[in-house]
C-alpha positions in Angstrom: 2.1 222.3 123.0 6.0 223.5 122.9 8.4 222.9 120.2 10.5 219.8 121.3 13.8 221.4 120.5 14.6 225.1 122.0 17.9 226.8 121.1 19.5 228.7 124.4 21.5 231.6 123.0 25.3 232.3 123.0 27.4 234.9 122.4 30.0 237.3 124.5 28.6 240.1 122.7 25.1 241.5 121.5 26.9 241.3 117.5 27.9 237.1 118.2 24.4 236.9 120.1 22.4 238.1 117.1 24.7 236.7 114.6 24.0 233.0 116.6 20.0 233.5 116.6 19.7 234.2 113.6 21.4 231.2 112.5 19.2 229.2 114.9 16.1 231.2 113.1 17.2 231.1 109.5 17.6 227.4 109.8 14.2 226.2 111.1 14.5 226.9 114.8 11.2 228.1 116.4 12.1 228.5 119.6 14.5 231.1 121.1 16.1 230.9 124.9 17.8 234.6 125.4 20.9 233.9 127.5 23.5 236.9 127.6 25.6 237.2 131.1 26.3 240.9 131.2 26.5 243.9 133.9 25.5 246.1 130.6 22.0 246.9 131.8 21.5 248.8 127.7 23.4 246.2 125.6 20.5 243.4 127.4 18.0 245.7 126.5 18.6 246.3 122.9 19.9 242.7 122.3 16.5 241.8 124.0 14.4 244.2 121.6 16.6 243.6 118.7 15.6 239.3 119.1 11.8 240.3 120.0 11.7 241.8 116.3 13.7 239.2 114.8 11.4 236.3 116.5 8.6 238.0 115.5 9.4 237.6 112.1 10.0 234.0 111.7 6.9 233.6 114.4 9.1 232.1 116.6 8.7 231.0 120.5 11.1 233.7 122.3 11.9 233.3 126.1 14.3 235.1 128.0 16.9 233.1 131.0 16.2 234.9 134.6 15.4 238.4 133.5 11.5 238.4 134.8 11.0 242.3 134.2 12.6 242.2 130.9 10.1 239.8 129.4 7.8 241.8 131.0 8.8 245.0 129.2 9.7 243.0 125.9 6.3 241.3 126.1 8.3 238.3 125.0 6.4 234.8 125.4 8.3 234.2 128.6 11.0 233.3 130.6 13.0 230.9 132.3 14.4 230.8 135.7 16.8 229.2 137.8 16.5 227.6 141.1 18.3 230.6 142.7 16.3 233.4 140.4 13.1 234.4 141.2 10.5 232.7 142.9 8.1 230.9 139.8 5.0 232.1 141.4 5.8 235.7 142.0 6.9 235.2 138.4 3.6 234.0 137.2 2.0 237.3 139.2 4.1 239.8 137.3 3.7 237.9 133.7 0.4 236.9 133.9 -1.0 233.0 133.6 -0.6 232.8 129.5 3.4 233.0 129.5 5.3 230.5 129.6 7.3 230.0 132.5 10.4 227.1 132.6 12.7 226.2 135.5 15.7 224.5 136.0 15.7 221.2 138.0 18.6 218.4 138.6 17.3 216.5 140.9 14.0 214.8 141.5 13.2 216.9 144.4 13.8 220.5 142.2 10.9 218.6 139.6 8.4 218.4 142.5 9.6 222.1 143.9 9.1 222.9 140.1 5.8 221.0 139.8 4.2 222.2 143.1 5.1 225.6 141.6 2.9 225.0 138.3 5.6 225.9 136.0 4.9 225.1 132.4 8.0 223.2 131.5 11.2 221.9 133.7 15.2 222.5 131.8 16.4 219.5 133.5 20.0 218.4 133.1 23.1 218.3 133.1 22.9 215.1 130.9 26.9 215.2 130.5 30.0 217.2 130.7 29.0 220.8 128.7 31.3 224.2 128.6 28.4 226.3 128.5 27.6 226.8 132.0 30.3 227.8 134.8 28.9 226.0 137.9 27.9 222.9 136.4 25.4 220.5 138.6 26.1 216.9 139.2 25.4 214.9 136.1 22.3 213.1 135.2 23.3 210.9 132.3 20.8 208.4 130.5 20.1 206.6 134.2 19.4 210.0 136.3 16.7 210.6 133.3 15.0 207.6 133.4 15.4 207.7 137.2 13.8 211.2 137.5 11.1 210.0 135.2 10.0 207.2 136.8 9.7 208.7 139.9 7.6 211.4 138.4 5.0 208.9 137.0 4.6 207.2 140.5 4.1 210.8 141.5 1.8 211.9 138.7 4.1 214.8 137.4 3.1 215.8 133.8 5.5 218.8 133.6 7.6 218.5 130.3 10.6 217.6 130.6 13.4 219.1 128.8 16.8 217.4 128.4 19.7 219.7 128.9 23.6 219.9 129.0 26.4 218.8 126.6 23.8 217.0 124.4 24.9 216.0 120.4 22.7 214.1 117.5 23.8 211.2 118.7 22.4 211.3 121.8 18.5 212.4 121.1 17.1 208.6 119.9 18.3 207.7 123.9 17.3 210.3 125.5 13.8 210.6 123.8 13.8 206.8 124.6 14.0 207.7 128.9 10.3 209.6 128.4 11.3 213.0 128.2 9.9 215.4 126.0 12.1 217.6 124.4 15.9 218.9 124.5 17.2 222.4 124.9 20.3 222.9 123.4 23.1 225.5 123.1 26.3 224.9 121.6 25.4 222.1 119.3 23.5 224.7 117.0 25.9 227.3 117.6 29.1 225.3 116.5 27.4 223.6 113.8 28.5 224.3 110.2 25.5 222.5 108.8 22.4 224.0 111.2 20.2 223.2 108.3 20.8 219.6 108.4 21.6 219.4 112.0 17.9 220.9 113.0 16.0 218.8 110.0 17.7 215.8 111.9 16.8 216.9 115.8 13.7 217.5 114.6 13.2 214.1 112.8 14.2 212.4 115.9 12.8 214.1 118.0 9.2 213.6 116.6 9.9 210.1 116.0 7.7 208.6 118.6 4.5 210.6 118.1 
């Protein structure tokens, strides 16, 4: 099965965007979300091919956010979409059925879309406030989890659920606690001065209930 914690890239340039993954990578990370918002069609592309080779390496998990053709061409593990991108299904057609495809979701109707769409894993979230993204969606917070949850169970939804948005250490024990099964995070590995310890301590809590 997945990792439980996946690190979405950041960086306003391809330098900060590799200097930020390998971070992520040299400090036991083992799954990579490639996020870079640029009109640079080259600087995608060699930023894409530079983190193939540098996942490679540490045998990581390495996704990339919307760009269905690029993880194509990257053969990259797979990719994950929005609820404006690209249709999951066409997706699945043009990747083939052993990559892994995500979607986002914020609402308990986007996790059926999502599940009637067979993707392999939903980013659901907000769970707070988070400077990442622009156009933030409403927030979720610990009740709009265990919410979502529950109405997935009545509905017999085993898509994995990833936790998403504005998320710290602190908050993981919780959020683990509403049935979820993994976080995706972005900033809080990024900003960290101590990834070493941070990821030895997501990881510890997040693996705490097996």
């Amino acid at each position: 099965m997945y990792n439980k914690l996946q690190y979405i890239s950041q960086g306003n340039t391809v330098d900060e965007q590799l200097k930020n993954i390998q971070k992520a990578l040299d400090n036991g990370c083992s799954w990579i979300q490639l996020r870079f918002k640029t009109k640079n069609e080259m600087n995608l592309f060699n930023l894409a091919e530079s983190v193939k080779i540098m996942c490679d390496e540490y045998m990581a998990d390495y996704i990339i956010n919307d760009n269905v053709y690029l993880s194509k061409k990257m053969d990259a593990d797979g990719v994950h979409l929005g609820l404006t991108d690209m249709n999951i299904r066409e997706a699945r057609t043009i990747l083939g059925s052993t990559k892994i495809i995500g979607g986002t979701a914020n609402t308990f109707e986007d996790v059926l879309q999502r599940s009637v769409e067979n993707c392999d894993y939903i980013g659901l979230g907000p769970f707070q406030f988070t400077t990442t993204k622009e156009k933030l969606s409403p927030i979720l917070g610990l009740e709009g989890y265990c919410s979502i949850i529950e109405q997935m169970k009545k509905h017999d939804i085993t898509t994995p659920i990833y936790a998403i948005g504005g998320i710290t250490l602190e908050n993981v024990e919780n959020l683990m606690g509403t049935g979820i099964y993994g976080i995706a995070v972005s900033g809080l590995i990024t900003q960290s001065e101590n990834p070493s310890e941070l990821i030895t301590q997501l990881n510890n809590n997040l693996y705490v209930s097996i």
